[in-house]
Residue frames as qw, qx, qy, qz and C-alpha x, y, z in Angstrom:
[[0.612, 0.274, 0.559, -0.487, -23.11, -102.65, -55.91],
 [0.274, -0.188, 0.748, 0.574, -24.26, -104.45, -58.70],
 [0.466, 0.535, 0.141, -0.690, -26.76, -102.75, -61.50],
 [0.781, 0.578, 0.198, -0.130, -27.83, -103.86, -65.24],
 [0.494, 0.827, -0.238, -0.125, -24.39, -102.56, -66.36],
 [0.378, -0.598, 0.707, 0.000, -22.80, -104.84, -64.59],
 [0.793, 0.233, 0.509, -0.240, -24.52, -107.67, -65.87],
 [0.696, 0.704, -0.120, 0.074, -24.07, -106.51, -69.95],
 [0.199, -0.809, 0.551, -0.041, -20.15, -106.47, -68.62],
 [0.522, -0.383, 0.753, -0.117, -20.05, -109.65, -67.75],
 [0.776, 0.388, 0.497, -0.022, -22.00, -111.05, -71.03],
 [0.463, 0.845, -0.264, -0.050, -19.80, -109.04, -73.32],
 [0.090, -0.607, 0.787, 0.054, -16.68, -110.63, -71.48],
 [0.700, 0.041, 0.709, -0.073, -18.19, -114.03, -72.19],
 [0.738, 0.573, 0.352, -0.054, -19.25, -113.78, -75.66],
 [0.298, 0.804, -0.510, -0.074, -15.69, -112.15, -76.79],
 [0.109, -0.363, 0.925, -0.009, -13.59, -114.73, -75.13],
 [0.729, 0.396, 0.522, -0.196, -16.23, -117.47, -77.41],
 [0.599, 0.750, 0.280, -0.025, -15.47, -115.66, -80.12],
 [0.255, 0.748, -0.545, 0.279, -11.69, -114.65, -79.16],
 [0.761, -0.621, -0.126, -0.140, -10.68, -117.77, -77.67],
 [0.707, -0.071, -0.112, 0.695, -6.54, -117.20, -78.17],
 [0.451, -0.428, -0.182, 0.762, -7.34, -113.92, -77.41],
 [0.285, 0.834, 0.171, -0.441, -8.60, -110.07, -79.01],
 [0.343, -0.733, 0.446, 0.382, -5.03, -110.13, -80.45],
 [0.354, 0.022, 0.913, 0.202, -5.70, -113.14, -82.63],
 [0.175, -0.011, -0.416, -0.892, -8.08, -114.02, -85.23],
 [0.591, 0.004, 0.543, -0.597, -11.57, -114.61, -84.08],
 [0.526, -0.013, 0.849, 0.043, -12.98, -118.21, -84.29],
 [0.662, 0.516, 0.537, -0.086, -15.34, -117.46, -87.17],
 [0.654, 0.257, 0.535, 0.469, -12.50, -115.69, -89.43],
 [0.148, 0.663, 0.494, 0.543, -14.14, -112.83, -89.66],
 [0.000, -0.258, 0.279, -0.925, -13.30, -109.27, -87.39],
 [0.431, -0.609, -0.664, -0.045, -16.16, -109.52, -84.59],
 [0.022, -0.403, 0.317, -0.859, -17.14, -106.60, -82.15],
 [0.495, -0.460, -0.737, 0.000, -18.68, -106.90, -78.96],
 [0.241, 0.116, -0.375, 0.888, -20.52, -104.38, -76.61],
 [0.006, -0.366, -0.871, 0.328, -22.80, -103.00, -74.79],
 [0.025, 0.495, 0.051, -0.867, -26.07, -101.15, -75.89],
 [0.738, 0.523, 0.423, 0.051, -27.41, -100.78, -79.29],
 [0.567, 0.072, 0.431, 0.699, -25.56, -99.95, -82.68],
 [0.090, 0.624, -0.262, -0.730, -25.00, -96.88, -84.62],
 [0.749, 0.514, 0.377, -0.177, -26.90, -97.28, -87.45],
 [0.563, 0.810, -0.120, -0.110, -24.57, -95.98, -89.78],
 [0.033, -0.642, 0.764, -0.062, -21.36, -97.78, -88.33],
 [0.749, 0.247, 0.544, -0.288, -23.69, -100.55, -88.52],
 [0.734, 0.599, 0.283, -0.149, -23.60, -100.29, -91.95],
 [0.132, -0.898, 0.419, 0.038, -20.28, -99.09, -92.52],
 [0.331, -0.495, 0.790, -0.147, -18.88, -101.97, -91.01],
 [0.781, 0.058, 0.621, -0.021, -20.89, -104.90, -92.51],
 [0.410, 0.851, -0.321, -0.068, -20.62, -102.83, -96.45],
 [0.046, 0.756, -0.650, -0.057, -16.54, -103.50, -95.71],
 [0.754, -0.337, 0.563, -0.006, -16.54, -107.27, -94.51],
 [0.871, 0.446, 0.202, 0.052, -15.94, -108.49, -98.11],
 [0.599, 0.746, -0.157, 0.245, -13.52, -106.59, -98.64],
 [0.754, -0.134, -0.444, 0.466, -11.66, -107.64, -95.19],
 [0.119, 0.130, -0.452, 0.874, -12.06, -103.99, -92.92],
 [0.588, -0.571, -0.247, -0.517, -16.02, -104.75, -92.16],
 [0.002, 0.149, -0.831, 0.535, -16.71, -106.12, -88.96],
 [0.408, -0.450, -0.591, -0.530, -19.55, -107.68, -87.55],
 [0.099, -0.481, 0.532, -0.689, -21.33, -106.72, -84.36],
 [0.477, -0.435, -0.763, 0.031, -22.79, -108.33, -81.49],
 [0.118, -0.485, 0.095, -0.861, -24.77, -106.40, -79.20],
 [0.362, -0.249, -0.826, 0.354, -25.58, -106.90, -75.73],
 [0.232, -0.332, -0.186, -0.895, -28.91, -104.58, -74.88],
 [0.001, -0.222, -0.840, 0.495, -30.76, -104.51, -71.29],
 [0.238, -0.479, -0.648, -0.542, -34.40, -104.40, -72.02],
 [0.293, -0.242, 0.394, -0.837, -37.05, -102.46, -69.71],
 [0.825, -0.247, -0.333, -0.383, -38.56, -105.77, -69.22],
 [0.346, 0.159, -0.800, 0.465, -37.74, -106.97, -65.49],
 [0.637, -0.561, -0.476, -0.229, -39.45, -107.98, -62.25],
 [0.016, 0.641, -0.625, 0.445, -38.76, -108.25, -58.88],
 [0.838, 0.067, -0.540, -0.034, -37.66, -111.23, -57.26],
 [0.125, 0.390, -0.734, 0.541, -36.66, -110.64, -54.10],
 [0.731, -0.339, -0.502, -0.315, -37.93, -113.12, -51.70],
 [0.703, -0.533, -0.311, 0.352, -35.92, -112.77, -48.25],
 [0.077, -0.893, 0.425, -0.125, -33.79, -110.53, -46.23],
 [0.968, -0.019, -0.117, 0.220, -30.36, -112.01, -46.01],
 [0.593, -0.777, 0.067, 0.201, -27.45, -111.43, -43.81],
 [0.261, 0.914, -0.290, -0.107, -24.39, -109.38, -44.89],
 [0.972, 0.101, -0.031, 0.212, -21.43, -111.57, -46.41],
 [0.520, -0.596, 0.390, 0.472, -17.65, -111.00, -45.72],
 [0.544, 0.837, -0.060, -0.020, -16.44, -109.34, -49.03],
 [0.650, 0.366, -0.485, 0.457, -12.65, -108.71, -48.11],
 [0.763, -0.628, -0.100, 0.112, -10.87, -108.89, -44.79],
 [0.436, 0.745, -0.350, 0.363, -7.85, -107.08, -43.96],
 [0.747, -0.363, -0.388, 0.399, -5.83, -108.80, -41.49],
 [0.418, -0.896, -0.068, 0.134, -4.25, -106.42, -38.36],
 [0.601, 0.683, -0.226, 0.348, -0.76, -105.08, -38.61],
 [0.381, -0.649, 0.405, -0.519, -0.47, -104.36, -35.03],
 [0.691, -0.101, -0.696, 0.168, 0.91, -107.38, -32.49],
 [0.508, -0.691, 0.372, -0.354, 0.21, -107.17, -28.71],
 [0.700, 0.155, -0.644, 0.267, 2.67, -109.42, -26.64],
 [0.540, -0.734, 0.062, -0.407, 2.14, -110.07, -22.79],
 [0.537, 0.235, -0.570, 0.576, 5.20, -110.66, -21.03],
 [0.369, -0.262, -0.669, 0.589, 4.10, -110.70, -17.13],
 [0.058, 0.766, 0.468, -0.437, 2.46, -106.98, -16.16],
 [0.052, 0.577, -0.232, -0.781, 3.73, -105.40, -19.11],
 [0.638, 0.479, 0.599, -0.064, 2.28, -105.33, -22.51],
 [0.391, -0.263, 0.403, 0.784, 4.53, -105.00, -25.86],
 [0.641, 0.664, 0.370, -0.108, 2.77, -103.52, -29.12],
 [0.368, -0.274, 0.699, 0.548, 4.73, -104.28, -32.34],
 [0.470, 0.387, 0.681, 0.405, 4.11, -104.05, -35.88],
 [0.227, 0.119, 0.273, 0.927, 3.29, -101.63, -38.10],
 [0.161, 0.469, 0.557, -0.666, 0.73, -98.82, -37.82],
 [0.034, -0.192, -0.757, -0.623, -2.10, -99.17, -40.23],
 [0.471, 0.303, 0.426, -0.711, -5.79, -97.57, -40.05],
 [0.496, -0.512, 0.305, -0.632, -8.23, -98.51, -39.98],
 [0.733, -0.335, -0.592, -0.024, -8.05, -101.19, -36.99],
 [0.493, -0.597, 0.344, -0.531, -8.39, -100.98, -33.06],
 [0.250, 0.356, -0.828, 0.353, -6.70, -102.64, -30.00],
 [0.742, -0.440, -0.194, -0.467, -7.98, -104.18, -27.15],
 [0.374, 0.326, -0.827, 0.264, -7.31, -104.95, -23.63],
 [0.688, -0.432, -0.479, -0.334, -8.77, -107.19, -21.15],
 [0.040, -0.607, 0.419, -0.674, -8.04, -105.91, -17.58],
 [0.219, 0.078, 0.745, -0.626, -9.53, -107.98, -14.64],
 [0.289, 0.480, 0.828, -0.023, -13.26, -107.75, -15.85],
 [0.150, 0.833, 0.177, -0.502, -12.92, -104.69, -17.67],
 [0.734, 0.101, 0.392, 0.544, -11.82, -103.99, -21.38],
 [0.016, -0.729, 0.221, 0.647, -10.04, -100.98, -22.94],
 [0.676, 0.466, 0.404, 0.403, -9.94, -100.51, -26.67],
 [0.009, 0.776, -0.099, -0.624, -9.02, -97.62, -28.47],
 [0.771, 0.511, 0.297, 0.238, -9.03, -97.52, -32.79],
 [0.656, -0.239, 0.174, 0.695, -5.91, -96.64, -34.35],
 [0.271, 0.906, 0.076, -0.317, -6.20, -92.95, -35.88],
 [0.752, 0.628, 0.046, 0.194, -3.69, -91.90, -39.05],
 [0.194, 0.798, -0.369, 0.436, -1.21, -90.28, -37.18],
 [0.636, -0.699, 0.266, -0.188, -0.29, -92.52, -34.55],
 [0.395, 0.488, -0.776, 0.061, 2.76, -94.41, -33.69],
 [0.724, -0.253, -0.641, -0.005, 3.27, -97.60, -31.59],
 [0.347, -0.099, -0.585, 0.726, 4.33, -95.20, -28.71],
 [0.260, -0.086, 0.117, -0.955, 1.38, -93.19, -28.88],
 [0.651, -0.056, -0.619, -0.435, -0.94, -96.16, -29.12],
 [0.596, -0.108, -0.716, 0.348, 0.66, -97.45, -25.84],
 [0.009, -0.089, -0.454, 0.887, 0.11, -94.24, -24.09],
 [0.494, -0.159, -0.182, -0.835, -3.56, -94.11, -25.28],
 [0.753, -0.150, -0.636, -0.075, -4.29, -97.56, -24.07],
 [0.537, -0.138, -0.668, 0.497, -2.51, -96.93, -20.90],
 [0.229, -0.137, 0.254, -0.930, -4.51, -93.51, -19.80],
 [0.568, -0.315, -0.293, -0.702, -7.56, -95.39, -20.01],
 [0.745, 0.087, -0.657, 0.076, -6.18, -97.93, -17.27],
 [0.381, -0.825, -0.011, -0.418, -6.13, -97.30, -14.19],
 [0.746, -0.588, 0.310, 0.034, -2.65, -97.70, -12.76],
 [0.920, 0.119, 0.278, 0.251, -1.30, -98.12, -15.53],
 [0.237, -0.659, 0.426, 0.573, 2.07, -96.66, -17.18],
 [0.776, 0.590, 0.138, 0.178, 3.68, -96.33, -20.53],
 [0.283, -0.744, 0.396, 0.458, 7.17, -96.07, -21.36],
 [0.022, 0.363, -0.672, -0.645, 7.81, -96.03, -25.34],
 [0.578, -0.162, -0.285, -0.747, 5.58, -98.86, -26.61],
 [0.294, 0.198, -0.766, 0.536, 5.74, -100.46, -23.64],
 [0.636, -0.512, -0.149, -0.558, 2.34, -100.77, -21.18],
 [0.136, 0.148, -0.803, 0.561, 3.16, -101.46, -17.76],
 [0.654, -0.448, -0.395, -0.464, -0.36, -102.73, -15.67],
 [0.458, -0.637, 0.406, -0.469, -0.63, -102.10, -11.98],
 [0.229, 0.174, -0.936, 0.204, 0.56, -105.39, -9.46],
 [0.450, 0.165, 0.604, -0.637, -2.20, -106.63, -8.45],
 [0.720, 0.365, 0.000, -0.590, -4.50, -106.47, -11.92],
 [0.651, -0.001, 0.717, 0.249, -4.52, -109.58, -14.39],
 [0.345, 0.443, -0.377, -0.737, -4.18, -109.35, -18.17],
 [0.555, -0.133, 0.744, -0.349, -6.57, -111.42, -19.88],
 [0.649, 0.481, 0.501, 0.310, -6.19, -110.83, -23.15],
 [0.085, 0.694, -0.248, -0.671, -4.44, -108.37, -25.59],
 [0.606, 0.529, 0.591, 0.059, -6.06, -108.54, -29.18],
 [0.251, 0.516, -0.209, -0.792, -5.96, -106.08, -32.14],
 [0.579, 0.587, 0.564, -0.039, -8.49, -106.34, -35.24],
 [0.348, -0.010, 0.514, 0.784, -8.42, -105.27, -38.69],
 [0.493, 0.449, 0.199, -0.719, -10.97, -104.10, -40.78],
 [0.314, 0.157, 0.856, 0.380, -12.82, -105.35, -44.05],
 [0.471, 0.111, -0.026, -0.875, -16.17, -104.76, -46.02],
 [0.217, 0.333, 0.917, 0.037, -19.28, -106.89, -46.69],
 [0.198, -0.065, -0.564, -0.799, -21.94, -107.16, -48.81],
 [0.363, 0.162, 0.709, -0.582, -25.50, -106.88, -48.20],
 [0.155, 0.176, 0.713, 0.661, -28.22, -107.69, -50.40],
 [0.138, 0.353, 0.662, -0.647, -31.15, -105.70, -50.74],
 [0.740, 0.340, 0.324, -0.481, -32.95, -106.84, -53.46],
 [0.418, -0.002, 0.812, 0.407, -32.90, -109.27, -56.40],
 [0.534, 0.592, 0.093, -0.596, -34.38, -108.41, -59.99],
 [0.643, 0.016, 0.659, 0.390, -35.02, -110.42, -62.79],
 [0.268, 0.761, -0.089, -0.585, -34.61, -108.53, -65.90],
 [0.885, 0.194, 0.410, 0.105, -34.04, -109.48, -69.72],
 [0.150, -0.724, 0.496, 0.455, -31.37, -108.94, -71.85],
 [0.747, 0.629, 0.206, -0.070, -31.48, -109.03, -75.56],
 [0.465, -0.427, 0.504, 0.590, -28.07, -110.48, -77.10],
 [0.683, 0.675, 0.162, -0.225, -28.26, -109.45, -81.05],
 [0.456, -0.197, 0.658, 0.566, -25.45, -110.74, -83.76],
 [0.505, 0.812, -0.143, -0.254, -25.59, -108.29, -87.19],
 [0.386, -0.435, 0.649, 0.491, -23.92, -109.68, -89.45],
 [0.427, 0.449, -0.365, -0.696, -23.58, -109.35, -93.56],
 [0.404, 0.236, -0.691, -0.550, -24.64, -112.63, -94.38],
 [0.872, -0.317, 0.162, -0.336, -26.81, -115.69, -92.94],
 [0.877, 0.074, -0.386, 0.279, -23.77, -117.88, -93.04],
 [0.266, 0.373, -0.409, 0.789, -21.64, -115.49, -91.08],
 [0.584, -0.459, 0.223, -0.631, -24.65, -114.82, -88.51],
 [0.912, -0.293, -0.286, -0.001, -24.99, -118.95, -87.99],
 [0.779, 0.258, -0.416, 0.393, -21.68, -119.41, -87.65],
 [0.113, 0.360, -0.494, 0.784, -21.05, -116.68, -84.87],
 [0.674, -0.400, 0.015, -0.620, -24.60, -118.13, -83.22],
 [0.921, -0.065, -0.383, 0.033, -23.43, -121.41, -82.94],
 [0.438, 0.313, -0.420, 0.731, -20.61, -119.99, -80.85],
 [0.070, -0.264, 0.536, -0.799, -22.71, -117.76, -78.20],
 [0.695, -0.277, -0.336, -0.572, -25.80, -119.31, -78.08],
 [0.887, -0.081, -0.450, 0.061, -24.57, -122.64, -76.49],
 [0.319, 0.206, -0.481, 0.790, -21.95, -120.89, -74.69],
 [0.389, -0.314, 0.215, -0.839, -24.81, -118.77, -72.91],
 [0.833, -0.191, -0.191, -0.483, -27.13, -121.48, -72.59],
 [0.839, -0.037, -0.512, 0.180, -24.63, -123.24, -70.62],
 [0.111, 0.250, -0.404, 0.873, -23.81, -121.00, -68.04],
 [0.405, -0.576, -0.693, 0.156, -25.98, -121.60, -64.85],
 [0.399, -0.823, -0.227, 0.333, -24.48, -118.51, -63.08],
 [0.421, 0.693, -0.076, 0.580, -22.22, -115.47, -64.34],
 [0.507, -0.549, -0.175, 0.641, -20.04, -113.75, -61.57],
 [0.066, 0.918, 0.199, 0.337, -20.53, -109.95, -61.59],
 [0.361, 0.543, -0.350, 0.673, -17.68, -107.50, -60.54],
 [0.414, -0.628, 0.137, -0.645, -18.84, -107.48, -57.22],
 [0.044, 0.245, -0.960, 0.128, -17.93, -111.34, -56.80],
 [0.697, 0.235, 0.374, -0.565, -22.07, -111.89, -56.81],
 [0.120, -0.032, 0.820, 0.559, -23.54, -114.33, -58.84],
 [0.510, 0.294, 0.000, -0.808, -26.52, -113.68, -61.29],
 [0.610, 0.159, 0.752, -0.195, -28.49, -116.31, -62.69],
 [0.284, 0.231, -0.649, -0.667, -29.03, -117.10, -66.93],
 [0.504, 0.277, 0.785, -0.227, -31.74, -118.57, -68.07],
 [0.111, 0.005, 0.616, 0.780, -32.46, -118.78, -72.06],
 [0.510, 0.542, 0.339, -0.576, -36.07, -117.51, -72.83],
 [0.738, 0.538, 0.376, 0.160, -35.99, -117.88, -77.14],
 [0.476, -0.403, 0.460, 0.632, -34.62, -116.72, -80.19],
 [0.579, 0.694, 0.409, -0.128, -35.45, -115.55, -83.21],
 [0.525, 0.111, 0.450, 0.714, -33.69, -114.65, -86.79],
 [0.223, 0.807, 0.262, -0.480, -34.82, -111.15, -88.47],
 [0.485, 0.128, 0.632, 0.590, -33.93, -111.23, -92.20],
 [0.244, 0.861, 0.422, -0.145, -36.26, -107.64, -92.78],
 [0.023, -0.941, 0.073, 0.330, -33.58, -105.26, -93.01],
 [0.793, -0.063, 0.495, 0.350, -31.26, -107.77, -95.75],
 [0.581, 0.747, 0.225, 0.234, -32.00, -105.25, -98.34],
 [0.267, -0.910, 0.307, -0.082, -29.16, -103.03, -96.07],
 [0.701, 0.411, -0.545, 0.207, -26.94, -106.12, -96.13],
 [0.315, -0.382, 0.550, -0.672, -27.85, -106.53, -92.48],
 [0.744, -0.172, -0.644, -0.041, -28.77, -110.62, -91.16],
 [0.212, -0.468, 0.535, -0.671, -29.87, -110.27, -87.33],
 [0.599, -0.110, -0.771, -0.184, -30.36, -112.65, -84.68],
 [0.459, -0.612, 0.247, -0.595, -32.07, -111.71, -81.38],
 [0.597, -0.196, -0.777, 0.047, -31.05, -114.08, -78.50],
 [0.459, -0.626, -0.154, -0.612, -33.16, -113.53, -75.55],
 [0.564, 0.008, -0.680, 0.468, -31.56, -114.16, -71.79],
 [0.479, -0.779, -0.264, -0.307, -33.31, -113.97, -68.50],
 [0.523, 0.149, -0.653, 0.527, -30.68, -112.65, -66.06],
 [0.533, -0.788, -0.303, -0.062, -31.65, -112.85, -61.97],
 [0.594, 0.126, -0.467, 0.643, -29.07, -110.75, -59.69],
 [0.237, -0.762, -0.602, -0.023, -28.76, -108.86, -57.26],
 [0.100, 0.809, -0.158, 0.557, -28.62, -105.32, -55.96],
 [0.730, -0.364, -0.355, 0.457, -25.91, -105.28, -52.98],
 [0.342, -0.918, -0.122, -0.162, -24.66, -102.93, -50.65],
 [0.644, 0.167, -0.473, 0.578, -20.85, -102.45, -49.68],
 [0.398, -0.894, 0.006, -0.206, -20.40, -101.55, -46.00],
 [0.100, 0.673, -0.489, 0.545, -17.57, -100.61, -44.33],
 [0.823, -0.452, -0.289, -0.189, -16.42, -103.41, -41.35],
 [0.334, 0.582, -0.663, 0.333, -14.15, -104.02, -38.54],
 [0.537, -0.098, -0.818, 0.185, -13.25, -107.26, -36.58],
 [0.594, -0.745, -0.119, -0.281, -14.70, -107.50, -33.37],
 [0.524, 0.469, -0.626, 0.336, -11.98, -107.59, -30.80],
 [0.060, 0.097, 0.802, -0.586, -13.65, -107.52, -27.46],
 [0.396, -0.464, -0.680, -0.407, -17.36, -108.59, -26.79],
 [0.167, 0.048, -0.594, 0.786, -18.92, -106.53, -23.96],
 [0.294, -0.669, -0.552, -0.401, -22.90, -106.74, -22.37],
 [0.156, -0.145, 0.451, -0.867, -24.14, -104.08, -19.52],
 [0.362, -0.530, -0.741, -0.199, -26.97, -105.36, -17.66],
 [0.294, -0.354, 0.254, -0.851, -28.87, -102.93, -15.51],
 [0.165, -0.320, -0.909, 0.211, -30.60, -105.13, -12.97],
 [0.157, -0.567, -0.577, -0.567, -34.42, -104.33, -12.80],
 [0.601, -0.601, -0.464, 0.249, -34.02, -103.66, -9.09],
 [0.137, 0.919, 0.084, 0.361, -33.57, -100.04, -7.87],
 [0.598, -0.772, 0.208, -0.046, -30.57, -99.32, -6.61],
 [0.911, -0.089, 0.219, 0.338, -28.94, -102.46, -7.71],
 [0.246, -0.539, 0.549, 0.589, -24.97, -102.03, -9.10],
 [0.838, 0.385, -0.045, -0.383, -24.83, -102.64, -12.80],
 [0.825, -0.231, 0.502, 0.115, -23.09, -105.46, -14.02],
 [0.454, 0.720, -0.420, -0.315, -20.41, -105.49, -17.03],
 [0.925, 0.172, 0.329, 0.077, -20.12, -109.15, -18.52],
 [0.146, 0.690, -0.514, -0.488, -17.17, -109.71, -20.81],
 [0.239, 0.238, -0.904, -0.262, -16.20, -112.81, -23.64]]
């Protein structure tokens, strides 16, 4: 799911790779050692660290700091997305009244056959093999055999499908919040602060959407800015930029393909047979 700390994640990897754009490894665009993270500064590594820049081991920081100003914004329920999808490992193969099952045994997915008007499944547990898979499939069958992985179906029945499913996960959302987030750039001089604003500012303020570790996307929206030149007697030049990010909080569930579709109707009449619909 994705929370506030995802968010500062995702604005710290932006504003380094601005400010590192061949890389941490390299020297950063403005020349000058640059840190970037989330939270607020240690006052005294704060100081530390601008103190040195002259003398080439300072550093300057940028700080990336979720405020307890947010709302909520959620305005709909909205229907769980397909995150990842693991395809089956398992093959069924129908070859007259017998059914083959091949491939490899992986959990979790589940089989499925379609008998006449009736359908057998069974989900693959951690210990099984493809000959125990066939014999579980064939006890539920009536008439039906198993000889290795090998399903044999009475003369008479029809096969009308042999299927197997994987599994996956999706995301639900279940709520959106807009919340602000206060980017700040210390640094030991007002030339050194412009120079490293002129770099994330624009960068942020061009970004419609950020993609959070969850593969969501959160919304940016600049709100203002402001310079703070109080604390200069420290040898400290700060510049607060202010970003409104919307995202949301999601939900990973646990999913697996459908592989047969089956309705009971009970007829309303007393007595009546029920009826068992398939596909």
């Amino acid at each position: 799911m994705a929370d506030l700390t995802d968010v500062q994640d995702a604005l710290v990897a932006l504003i380094a790779a601005a400010l590192y754009p061949n890389g941490t490894d390299q020297p950063s665009a403005v020349s000058v050692p640059v840190i970037v993270y989330a939270g607020w500064p240690q006052a005294s590594q704060l100081d530390a660290d601008l103190a040195a820049i002259p003398a080439g081991n300072g550093r300057i920081h940028v700080t990336v700091f979720a405020t307890k100003t947010e709302r909520n914004t959620t305005r709909y329920p909205t229907t769980p997305q397909d995150a990842t999808v693991v395809d089956p490992t398992l093959t069924l193969t129908i070859a007259g009244q017998t059914v083959t099952i091949g491939g490899t045994v992986f959990t979790p997915q589940n089989v499925a056959l379609l008998i006449d008007k009736l359908a057998y499944t069974y989900a693959i547990q951690a210990n099984d093999t493809l000959d125990s898979i066939a014999a579980a499939l064939a006890m539920q069958i009536p008439g039906a055999s198993s000889a290795g992985h090998v399903i044999t179906i009475a003369s008479g029945s029809i096969i009308r499908a042999a299927r197997a499913g994987g599994s996956g996960t999706s995301i639900s959302e279940v709520r959106r919040q807009m919340r602000l987030f206060q980017i700040t750039i210390w640094a030991d001089t007002p030339d050194n602060r412009k120079a490293v604003a002129k770099l994330v500012d624009p960068m942020l303020s061009n970004q419609e959407f950020i993609t959070l570790a969850d593969g969501t996307g959160a919304r940016i929206i600049y709100q203002s800015s402001c310079d703070d030149d109080m604390p200069q007697k420290a040898n400290a030049y700060r510049r607060d930029l202010l970003y409104q990010v919307e995202y949301a909080t999601t939900l990973e569930i646990d999913s697996t393909q459908v592989v047969v579709q089956q309705e009971n109707i009970a007829n309303a009449i007393s007595g009546a047979p029920t009826i068992t619909l398939y596909e």
